[in-house]
N, C-alpha and C positions, 0 to 999 in steps of 0.2 A: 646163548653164549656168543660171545664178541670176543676175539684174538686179539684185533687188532685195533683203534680206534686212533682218528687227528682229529684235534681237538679245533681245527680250524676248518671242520667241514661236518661234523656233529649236529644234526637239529639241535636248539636250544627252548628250553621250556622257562615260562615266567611261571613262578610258582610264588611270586610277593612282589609286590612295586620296587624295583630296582632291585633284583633277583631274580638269576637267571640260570637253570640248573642242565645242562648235559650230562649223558649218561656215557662213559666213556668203556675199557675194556673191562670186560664182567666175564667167569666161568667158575663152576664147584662153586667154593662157599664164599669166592672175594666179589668184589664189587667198587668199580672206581667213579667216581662222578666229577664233574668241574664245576662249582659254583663260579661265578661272579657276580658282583654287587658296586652298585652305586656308591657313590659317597652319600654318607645317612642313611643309606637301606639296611634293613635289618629282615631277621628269621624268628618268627615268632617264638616263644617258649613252648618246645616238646620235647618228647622223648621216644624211645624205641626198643627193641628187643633187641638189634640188633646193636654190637661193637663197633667203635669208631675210631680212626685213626685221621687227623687230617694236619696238613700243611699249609700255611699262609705262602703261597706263590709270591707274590704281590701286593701292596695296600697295609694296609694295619685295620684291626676290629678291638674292639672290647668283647671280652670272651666270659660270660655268664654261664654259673650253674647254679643251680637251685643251692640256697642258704650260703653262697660262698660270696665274698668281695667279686668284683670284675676284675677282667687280668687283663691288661693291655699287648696285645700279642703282636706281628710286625713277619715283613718278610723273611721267610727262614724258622720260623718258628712254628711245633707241631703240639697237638694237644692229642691224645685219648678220652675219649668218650665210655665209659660203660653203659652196657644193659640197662636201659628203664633211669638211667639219669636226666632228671630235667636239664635242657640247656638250653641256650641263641647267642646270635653273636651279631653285634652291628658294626657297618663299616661305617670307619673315620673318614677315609677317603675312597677311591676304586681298588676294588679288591677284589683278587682272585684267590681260590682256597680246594685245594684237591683230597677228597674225603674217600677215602676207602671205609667201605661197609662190612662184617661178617655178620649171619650171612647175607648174601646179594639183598637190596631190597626189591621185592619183584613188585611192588607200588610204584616203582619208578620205570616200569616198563609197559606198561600200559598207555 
């Protein structure tokens, strides 16, 4: 459990070339992270058990799910993830994107 978390002093993990993922305030069944990404970096296509919630902070991305058009998303703007949905999203330019998990991903904690 994490209360508290600045996201300006957070170890950050490369988890893809130009992809950079903090684990930010986590407890019970939520879980917060901060992505950032390059201009052109992307997140490969997966999925999870876990629900997703997340925020473009900053930047713009093309926003993929399995069988759908891409959706061109931008600062301000939130998408929902379900259970076991394929998804990725590549940045246009530098992008930051805050994703809350249920429940926590504890893959990310290790």
């Amino acid at each position: 459990m994490k209360l508290i978390a600045d996201a300006g002093r957070e170890p950050g993990v490369t988890i893809a070339p130009g992809v950079v993922r903090q684990v930010l305030a986590y407890g019970g069944n939520l879980m917060m992270a901060r992505f950032s990404f390059d201009a052109g970096a992307a997140a490969e296509w997966h999925s999870h058990p876990h629900e997703q919630v997340s925020c473009i902070v900053s930047g713009e991305i093309d926003y993929f799910t399995e069988g759908q058009p891409p959706q061109r998303l931008s600062a301000g703007c939130s998408f929902y993830v379900p259970s076991n949905l394929k998804h990725r999203v590549a940045a246009l330019v530098p992008t930051v994107i805050l994703d809350i998990f249920s429940p926590q991903r504890e893959e990310f904690l290790v």
